[in-house]
C-alpha positions in Angstrom: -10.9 -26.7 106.9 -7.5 -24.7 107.2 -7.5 -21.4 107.4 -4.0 -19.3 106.8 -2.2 -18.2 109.6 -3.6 -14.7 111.5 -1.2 -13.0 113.8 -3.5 -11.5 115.6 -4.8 -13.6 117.9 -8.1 -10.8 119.0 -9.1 -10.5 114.5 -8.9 -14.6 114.8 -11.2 -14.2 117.5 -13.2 -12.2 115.5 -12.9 -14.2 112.4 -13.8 -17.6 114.5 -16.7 -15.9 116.0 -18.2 -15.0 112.5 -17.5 -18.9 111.1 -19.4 -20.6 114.0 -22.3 -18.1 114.4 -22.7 -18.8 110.7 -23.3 -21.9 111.1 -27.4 -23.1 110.9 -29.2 -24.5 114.1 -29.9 -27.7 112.1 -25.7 -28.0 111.7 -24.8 -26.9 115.5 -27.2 -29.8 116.6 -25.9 -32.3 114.3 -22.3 -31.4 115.0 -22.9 -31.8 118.7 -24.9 -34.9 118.5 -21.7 -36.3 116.8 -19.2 -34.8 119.5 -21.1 -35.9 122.1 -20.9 -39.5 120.9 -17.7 -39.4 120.3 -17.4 -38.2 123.6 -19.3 -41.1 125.3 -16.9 -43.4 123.3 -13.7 -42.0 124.7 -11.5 -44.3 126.5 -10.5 -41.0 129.0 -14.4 -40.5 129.5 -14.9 -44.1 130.3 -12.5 -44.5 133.0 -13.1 -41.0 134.7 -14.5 -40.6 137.8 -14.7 -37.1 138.2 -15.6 -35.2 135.1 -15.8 -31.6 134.6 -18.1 -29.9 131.5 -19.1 -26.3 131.0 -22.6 -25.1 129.8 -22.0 -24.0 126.0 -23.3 -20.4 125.3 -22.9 -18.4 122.3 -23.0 -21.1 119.5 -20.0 -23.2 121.3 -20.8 -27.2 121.3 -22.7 -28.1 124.3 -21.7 -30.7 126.8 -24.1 -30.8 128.9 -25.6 -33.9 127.4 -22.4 -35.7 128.0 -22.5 -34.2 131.9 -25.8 -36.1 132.5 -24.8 -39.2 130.7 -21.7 -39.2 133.3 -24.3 -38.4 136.1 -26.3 -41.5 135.1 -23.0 -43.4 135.5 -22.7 -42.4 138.9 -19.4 -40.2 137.8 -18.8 -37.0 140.1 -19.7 -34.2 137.7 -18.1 -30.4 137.9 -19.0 -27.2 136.3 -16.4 -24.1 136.7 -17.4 -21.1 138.9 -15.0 -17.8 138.5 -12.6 -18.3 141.7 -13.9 -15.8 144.5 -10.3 -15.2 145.7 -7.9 -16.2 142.9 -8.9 -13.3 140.2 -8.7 -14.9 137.1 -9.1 -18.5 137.9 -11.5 -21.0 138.4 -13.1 -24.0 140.9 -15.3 -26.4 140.2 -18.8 -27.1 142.1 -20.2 -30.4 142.3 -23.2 -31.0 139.8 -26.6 -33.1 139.6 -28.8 -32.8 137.1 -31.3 -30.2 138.0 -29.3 -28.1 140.0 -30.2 -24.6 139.9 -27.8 -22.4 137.9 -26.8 -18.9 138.0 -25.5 -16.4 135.5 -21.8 -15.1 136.4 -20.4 -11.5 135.1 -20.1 -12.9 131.7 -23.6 -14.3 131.2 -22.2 -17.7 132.1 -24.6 -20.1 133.6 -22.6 -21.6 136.5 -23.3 -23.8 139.6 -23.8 -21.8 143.0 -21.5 -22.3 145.7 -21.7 -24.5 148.6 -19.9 -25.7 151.7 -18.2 -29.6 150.6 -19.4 -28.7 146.7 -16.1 -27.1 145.6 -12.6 -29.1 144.2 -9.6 -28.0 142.9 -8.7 -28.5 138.9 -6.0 -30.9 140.6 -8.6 -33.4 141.5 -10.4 -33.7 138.2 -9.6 -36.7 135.9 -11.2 -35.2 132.5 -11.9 -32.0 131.7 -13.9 -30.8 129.1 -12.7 -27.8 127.9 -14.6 -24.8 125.6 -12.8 -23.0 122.9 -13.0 -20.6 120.0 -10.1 -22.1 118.0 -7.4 -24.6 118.0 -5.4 -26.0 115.7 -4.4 -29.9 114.8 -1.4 -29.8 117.3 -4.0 -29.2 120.3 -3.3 -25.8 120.8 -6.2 -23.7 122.2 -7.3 -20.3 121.4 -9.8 -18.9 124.0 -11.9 -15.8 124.3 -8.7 -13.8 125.8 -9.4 -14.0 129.6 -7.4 -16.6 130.4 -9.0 -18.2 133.0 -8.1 -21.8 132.4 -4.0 -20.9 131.0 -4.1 -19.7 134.7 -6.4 -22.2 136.6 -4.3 -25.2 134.4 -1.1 -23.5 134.5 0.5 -26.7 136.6 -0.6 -29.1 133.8 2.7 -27.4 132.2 5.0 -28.8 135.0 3.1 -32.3 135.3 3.3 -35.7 133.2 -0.3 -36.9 132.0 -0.2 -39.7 134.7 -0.6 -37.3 137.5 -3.3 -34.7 136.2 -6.2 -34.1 134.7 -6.8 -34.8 131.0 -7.4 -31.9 129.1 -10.2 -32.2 126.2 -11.6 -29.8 124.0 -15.2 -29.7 122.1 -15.4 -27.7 118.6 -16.8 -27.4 115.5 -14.4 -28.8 113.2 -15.1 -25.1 111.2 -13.0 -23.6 114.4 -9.9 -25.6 113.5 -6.9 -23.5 112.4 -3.8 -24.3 110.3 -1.5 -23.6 113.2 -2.1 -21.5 116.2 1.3 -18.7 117.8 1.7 -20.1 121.2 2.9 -18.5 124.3 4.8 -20.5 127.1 2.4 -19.8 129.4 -0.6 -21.3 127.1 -1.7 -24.6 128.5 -2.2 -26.9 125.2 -5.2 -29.5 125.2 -4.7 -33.1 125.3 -7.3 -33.6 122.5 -10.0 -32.1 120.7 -13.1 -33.6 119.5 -15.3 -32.2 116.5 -17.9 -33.5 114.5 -15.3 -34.6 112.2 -12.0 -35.7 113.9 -10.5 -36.4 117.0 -7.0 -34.6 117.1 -4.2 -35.7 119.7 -1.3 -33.7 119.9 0.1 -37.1 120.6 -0.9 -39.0 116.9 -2.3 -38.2 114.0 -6.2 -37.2 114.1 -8.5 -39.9 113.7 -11.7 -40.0 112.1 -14.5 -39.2 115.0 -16.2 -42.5 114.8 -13.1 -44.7 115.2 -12.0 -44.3 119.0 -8.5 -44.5 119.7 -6.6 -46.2 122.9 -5.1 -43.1 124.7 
């Protein structure tokens, strides 16, 4: 779908938010059954080794089904906890399925904290990232706290070879005609929906034919 162009990012927000909560619960499931396997077939998924996920909330695609998959594969899994020191930014806590989870000032269920159970986003080869919007070019729109601009903010100074490989979930509903960018936004490698699977390096792809990346 393609929506015309909103210059305010926080009524695109609002907008975005009213287009996915509209959705049914029969259509959210389906749409993240079909993200997830798309997920499972992507070359940058296959050849991780440490993959980080978020749980979804709020209507937002869900992968934790994809984090337990990666589990079973004996990949080192990752969920983001808000950065005790570094206001505004995130780590990562080492996952396993079962781990107790705790809700952060946000409502966010997130990992608790533990001596050896914390990496930087440096060390992370996939990252699966939540959004509200994007648009075909990969550009992400968040919910305006811009915790992982900041936390990802070297991805902007680093070729693809040498950090982690941004990836964005959505409904393809969420997906914008083109989305004002600022230079300090950190734009996604690729975005998966239950339609398409955009690169801002080739055209999109249908979601059920998996490109080499």
């Amino acid at each position: 779908m393609s929506l015309h162009r909103m210059q305010d990012p926080q009524a695109l927000r609002q907008h975005l938010k009213q287009l996915r909560s509209s959705l049914s619960a029969k259509a959210r499931s389906d749409a993240e059954a079909l993200v997830i396997r798309g997920l499972l077939q992507h070359p940058r998924f296959l050849r991780a080794k440490r993959v980080a996920g978020y749980v979804g909330v709020n209507g937002e695609i869900d992968p934790m089904p994809l984090m337990a998959r990666a589990a079973a594969l004996h990949k080192h899994c990752y969920l983001p906890v808000l950065h005790p020191f570094r206001n505004g930014h995130l780590w990562f806590c080492r996952w396993h399925p079962g781990d107790r989870l705790q809700l952060n000032r946000y409502g966010i269920p997130e990992p608790v904290p533990s001596a050896g159970a914390m990496i930087s986003a440096r060390r992370l080869d996939l990252v699966v990232v939540p959004l509200l919007g994007f648009d075909p070019a990969c550009h992400r729109l968040g919910m305006g706290g811009g915790y992982y601009d900041r936390t990802f903010s070297f991805a902007l100074q680093h070729r693809l070879a040498s950090r982690p490989y941004l990836l964005g979930v959505a409904h393809e509903v969420q997906r914008v005609e083109a989305l004002p960018s600022q230079p300090w936004d950190v734009q996604l490698d690729c975005v998966v929906t239950d339609r398409s699977c955009y690169s801002r390096r080739r055209r999109p792809i249908s979601l059920h034919v998996v490109a080499r990346d």
